[in-house]
C-alpha positions in Angstrom: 20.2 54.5 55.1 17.1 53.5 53.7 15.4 49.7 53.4 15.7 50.6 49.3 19.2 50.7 49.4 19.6 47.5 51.4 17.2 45.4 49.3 19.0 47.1 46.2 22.2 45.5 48.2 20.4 42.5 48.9 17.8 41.8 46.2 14.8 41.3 45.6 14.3 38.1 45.3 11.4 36.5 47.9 10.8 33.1 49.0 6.8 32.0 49.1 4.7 29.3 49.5 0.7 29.2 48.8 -1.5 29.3 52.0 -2.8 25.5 50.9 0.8 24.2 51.6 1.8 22.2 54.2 4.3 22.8 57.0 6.7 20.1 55.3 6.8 22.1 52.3 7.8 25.3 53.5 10.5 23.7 55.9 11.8 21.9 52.9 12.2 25.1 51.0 13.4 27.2 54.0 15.8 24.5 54.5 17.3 24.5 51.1 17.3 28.5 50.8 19.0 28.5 54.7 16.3 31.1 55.7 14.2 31.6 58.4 11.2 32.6 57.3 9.1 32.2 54.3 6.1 34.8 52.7 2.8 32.5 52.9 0.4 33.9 49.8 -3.0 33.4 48.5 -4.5 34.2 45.5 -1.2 36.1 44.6 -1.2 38.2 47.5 0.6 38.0 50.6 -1.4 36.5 53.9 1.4 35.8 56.1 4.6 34.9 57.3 5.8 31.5 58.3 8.9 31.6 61.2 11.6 29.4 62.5 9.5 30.2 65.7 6.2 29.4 63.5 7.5 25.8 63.5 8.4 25.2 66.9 5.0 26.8 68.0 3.2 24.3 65.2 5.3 21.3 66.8 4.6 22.1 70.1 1.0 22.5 70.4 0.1 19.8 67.0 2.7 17.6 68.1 4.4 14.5 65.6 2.0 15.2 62.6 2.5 18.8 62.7 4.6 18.1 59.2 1.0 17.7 57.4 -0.7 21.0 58.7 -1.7 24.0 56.3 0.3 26.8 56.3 -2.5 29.2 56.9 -3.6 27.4 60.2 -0.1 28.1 61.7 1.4 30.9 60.0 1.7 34.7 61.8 -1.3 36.4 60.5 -0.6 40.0 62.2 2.3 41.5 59.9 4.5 44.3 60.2 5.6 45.2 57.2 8.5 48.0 55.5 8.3 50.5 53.1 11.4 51.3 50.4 11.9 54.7 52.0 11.8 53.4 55.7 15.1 54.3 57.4 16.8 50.9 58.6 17.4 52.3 62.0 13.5 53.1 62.7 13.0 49.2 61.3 16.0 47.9 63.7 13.7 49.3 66.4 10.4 48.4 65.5 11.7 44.9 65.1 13.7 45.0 68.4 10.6 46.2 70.4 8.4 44.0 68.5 11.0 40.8 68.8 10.8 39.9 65.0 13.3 38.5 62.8 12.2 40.0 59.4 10.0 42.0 57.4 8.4 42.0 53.9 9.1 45.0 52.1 5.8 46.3 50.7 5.9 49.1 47.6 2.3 50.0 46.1 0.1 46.9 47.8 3.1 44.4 46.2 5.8 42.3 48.2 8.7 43.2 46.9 11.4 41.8 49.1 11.7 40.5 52.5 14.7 42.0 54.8 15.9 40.2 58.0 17.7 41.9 61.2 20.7 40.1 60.2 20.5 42.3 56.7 20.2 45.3 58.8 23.2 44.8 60.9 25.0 43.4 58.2 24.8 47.0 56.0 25.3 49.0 59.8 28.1 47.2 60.4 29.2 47.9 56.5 28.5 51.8 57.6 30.6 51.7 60.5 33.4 50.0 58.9 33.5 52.8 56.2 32.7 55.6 58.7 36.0 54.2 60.6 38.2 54.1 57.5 37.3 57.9 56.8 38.0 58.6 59.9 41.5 57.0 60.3 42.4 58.7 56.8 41.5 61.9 57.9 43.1 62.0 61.1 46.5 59.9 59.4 46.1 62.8 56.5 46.1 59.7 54.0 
């Protein structure tokens, strides 16, 4: 399986906020969209990524007024990113050896989606359930 046909699954809808914004904002929107991560852009194009782990990293070393920080002095800077015709499993492991939560989905320089570990296991677990149900059925001769 390929990242296309999750975000085809999935969507490709993306959550941003501009670079200029503060960390209130983006935990408002995160918040309201039950994510855990949001794109961070400037000038239309993507700069960085702002985690769950992004805000407890911003409240720990900024401390009680960490709410009124800019984005871009906190967010993660050093992407990894996916392409459409990355296989999920060779993602899975890139994120797994890299300890990230999700990736933006890049297709000719543009963000086109971002995909989280849970969307991976969510469509291998989909797989699996399918691949079982074959199975039975063939063996069962139904």
């Amino acid at each position: 399986m390929k990242i296309r046909d999750l975000i085809r699954d999935k969507g490709l809808e993306f959550i941003a906020v501009d670079s200029n914004a503060t960390v209130d904002i983006a935990i408002n929107k995160m918040v309201d969209r039950n994510i855990g991560a949001i794109l961070v852009m400037e000038d239309g194009k993507l700069a960085g990524l702002f985690t769950e782990r992004d805000v407890l990293r911003c409240w720990a070393t900024k401390g009680e007024n960490f709410c009124r920080i800019p984005i871009k002095e906190v967010m993660t800077k050093d992407l990894v990113i996916a392409e459409p015709d990355d296989e999920v499993n060779y993602a899975m492991t890139i994120m797994i050896n890299k300890r990230i939560r999700h990736l933006p989905v890049i297709e000719k320089g543009k963000i086109i989606s971002v995909v989280s570990i849970r969307d991976m296991v969510k469509a291998q677990v989909s797989n699996l359930q399918a691949e079982v149900h074959y199975l039975k059925d063939y063996i069962t001769g139904g």
